[in-house]
N, C-alpha and C positions, 0 to 999 in steps of 0.2 A: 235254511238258517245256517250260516257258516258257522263254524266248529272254534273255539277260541282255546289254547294253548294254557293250563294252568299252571305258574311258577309254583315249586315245591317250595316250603315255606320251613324253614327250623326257628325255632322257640328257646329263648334261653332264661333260663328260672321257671321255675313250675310251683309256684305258690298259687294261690288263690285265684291270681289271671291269669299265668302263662298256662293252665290246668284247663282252665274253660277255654282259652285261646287255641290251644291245642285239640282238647276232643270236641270242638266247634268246626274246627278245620278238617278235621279226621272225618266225620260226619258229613262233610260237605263231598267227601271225596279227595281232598286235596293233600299228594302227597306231604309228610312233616318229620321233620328228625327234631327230635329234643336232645336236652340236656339239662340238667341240677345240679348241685354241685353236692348236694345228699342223695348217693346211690340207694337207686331202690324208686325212690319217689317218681318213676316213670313206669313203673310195671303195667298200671291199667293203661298207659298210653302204647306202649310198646303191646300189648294183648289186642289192642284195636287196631293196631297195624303201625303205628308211629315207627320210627327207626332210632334207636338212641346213640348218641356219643359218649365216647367217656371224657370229653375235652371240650371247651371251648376251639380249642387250636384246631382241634377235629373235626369244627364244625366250620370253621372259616374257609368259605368258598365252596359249600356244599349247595347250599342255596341259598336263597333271599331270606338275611337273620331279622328276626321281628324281636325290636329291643322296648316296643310296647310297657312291656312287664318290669324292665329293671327301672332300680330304686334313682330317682333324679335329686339333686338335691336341693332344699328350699332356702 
């Protein structure tokens, strides 16, 4: 079976999705940097191994941003 390369994946917002979007991926193995914009609210993610930002800006071009989570409007 050949071996397949996994893209590391950052999450931006950690409410409700981006929380299970994160430690789903973290659980998978797949590396993930987060970010929120209320510090703190990545601790359990960062204890599992996540990697945090203190910036959006920090996170632009770390890896593939999963915008999943943010708020669209109706």
């Amino acid at each position: 079976m050949a071996e397949t390369q996994q893209i590391p994946v950052t999450v931006l917002g950690l409410g409700a999705v981006g929380q299970a979007m994160a430690a789903t991926l973290l659980k998978a193995g797949r590396a993930s940097t987060v970010w929120n914009r209320t510090a703190g609210k990545d601790a359990d993610l960062v204890a599992a191994g996540a990697t945090s930002v203190a910036s959006v800006a920090a996170a632009h071009g770390i890896d593939y941003l999963d915008r999943a989570s943010w708020p669209c409007p109706r």
